[in-house]
Backbone bond lengths (Angstrom), bond angles and torsions (degrees), N, CA, C in turn:
res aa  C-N    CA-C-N  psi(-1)  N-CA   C-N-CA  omega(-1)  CA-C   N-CA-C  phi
1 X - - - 1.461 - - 1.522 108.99 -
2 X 1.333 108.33 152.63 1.263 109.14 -166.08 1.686 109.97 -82.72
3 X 1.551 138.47 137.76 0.698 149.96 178.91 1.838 144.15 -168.37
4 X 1.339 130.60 176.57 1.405 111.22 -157.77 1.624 93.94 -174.25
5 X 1.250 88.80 153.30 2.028 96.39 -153.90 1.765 90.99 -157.31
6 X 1.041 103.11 114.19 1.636 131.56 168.21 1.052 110.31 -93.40
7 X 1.559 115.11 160.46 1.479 123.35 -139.57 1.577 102.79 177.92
8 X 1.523 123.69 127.26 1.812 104.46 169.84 1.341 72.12 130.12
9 X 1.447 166.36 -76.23 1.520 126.58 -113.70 1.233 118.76 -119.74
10 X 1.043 101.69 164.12 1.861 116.08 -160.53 1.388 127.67 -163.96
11 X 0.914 137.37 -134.61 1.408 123.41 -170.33 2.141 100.05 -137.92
12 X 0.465 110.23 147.09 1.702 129.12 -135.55 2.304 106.41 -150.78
13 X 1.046 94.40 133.40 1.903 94.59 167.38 1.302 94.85 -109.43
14 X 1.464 101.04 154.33 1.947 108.65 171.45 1.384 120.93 -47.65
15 X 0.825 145.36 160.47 1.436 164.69 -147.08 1.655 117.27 19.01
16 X 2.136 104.61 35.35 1.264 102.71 178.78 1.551 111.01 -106.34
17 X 1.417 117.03 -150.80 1.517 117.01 -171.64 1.176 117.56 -134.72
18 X 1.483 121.34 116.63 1.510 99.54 160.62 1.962 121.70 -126.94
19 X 0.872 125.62 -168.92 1.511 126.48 179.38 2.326 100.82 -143.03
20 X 1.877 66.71 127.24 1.791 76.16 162.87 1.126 124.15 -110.68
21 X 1.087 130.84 156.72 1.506 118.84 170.14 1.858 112.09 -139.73
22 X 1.059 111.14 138.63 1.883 131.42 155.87 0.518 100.07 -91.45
23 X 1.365 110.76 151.57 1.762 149.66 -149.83 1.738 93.93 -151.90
24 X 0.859 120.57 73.16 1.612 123.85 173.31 1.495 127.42 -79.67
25 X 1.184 120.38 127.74 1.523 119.64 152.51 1.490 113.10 -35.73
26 X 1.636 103.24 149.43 1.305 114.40 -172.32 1.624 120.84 -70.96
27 X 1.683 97.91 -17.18 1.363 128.27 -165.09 1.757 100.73 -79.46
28 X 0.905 110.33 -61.96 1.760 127.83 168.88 1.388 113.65 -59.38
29 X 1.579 123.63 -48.00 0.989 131.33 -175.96 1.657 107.12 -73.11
30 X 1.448 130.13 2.19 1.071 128.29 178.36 1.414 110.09 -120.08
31 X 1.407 117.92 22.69 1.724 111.23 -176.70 1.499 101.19 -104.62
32 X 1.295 129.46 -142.55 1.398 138.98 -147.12 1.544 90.50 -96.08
33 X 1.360 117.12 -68.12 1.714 119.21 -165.19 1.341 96.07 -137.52
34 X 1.741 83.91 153.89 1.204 115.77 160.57 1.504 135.20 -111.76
35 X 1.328 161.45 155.70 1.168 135.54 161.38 1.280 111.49 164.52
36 X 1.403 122.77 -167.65 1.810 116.23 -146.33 1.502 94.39 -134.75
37 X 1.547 110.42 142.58 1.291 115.46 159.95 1.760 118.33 -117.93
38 X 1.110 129.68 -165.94 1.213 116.27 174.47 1.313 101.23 -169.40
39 X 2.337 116.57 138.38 1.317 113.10 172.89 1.123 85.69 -111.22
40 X 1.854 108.18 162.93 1.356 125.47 141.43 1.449 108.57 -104.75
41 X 1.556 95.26 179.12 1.812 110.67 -173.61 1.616 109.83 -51.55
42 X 0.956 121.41 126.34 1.679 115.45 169.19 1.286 103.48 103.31
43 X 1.537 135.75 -37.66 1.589 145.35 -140.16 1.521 101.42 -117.76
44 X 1.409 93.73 153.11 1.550 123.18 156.63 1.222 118.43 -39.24
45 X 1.394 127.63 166.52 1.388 124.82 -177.47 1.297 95.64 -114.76
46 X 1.906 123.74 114.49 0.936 117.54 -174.74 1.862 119.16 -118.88
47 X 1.213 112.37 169.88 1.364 113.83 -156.45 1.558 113.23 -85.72
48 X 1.409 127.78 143.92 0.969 134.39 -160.00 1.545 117.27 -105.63
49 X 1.153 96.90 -93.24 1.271 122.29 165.52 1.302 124.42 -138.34
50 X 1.738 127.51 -179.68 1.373 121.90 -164.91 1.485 94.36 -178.82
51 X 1.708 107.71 138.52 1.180 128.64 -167.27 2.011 99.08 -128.70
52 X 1.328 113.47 114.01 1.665 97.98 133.39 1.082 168.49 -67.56
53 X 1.219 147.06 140.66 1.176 146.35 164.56 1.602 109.19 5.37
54 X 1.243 116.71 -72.78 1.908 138.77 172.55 1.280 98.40 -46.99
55 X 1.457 123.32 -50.43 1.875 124.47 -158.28 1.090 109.04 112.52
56 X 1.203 130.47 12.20 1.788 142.28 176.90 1.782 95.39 -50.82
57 X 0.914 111.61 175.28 1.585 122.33 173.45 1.281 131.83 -159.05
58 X 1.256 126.40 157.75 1.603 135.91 172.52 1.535 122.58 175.72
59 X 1.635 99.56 150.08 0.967 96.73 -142.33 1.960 101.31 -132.08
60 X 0.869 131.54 179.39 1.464 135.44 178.61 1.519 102.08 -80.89
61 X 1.303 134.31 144.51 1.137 130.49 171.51 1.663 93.61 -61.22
62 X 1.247 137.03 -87.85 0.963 133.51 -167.74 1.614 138.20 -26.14
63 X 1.479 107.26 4.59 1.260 123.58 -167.22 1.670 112.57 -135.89
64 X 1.053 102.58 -42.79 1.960 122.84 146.42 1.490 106.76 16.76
65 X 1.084 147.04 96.64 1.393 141.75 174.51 1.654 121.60 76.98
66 X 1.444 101.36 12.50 1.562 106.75 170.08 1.600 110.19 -133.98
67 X 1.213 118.95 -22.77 1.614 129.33 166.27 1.337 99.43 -84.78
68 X 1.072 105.17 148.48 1.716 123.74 145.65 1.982 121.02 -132.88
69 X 0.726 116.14 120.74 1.800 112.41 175.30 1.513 119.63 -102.01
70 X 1.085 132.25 125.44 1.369 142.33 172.68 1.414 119.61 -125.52
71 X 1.525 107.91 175.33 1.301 112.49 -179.99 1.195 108.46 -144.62
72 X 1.964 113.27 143.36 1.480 112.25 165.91 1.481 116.14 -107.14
73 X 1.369 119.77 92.45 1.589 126.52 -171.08 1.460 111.81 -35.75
74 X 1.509 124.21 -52.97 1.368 142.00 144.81 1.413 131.59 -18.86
75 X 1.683 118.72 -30.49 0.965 109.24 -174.06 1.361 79.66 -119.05
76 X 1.417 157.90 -27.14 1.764 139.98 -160.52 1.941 89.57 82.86
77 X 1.497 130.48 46.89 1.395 112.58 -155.84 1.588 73.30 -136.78
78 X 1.862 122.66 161.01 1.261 123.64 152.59 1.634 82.82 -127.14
79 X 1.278 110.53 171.46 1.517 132.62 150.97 1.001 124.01 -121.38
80 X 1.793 112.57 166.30 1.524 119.07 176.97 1.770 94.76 -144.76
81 X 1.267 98.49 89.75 1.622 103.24 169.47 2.035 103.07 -76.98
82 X 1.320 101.77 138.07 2.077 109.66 -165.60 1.864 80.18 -131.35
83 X 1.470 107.03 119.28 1.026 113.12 141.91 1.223 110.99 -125.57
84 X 2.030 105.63 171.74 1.184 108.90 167.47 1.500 94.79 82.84
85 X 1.029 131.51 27.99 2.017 133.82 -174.39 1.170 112.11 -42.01
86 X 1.391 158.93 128.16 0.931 179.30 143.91 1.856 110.13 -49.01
87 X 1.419 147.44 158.21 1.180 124.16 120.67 1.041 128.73 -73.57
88 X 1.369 137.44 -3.50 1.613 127.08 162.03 1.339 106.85 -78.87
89 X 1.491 131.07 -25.70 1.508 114.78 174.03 1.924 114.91 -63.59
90 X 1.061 112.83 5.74 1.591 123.05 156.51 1.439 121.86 -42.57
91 X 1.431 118.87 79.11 1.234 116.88 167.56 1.680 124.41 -131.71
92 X 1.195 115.56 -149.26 1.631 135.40 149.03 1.104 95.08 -131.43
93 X 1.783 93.98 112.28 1.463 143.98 171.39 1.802 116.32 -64.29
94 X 1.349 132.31 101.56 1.568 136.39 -158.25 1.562 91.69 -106.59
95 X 1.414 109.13 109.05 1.965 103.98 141.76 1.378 122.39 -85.08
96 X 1.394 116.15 136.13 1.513 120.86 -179.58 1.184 120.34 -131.83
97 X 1.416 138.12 148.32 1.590 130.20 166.34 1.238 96.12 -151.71
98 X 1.321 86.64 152.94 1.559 113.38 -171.85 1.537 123.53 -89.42
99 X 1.558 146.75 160.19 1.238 143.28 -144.43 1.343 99.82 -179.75
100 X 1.073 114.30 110.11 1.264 106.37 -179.97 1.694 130.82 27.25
101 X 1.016 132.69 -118.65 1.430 119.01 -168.89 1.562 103.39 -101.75
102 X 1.340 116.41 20.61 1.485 103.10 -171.42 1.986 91.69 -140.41
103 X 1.387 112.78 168.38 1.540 119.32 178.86 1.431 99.46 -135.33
104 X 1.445 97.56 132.97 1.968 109.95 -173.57 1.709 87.20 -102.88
105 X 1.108 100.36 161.53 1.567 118.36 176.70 1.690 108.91 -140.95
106 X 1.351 86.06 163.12 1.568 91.43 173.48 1.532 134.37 -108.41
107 X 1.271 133.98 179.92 0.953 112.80 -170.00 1.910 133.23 -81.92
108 X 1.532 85.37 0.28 1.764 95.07 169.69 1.672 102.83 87.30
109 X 1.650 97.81 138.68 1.473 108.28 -169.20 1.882 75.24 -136.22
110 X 1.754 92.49 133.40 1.700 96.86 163.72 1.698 121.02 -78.95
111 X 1.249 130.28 162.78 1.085 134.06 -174.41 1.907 105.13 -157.97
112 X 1.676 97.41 99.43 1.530 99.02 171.29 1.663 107.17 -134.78
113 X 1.361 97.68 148.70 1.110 145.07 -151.91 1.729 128.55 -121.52
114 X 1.757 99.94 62.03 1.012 102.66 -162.56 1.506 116.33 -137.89
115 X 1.629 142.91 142.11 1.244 144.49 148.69 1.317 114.83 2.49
């Protein structure tokens, strides 16, 4: 069954670092994209970044030169290396990939970012 399990977050001061990682099924891990969204308390679940199949990329303006996302084809794994931490980058952290006409998600790793 198709599925995906995040891993990496914790509690962090501003201008520190952390790395996430998915653990994807082979099934998910073989469709078009991969990539991360993230809610905070009160908010929408908003979009992060996003990787293809190839390694194409994109990213949230808001994250632009402090995220990076990759993938290890080898392991069924994506990442989300966060520098430069913010306290608004304070959320629960979403891996997702896509499958045909539908997108599985995972179960969310928190990530705060504070003094």
């Amino acid at each position: 069954q198709a599925q995906l399990v995040e891993s990496g977050g914790g509690v962090v001061q501003p201008g520190g670092s952390l790395r996430l990682s998915c653990a994807a099924s082979g099934a998910i891990f073989s469709g078009n994209t991969m990539g991360w969204y993230r809610q905070a308390p009160g908010k929408g679940r908003e979009f992060v970044a996003v990787i293809t199949r190839l390694g194409n990329t994109n990213y949230a303006d808001s994250v632009k030169g402090r995220f990076t996302i990759s993938r290890d084809n080898a392991k069924n794994t994506v990442y989300l290396q966060m520098n430069s931490l913010k306290p608004d980058d304070t959320a629960v952290y979403y891996c997702y990939g896509s499958l045909g006409l539908e997108n599985y998600w995972g179960q969310g790793t928190q990530v705060t970012v504070s003094s």
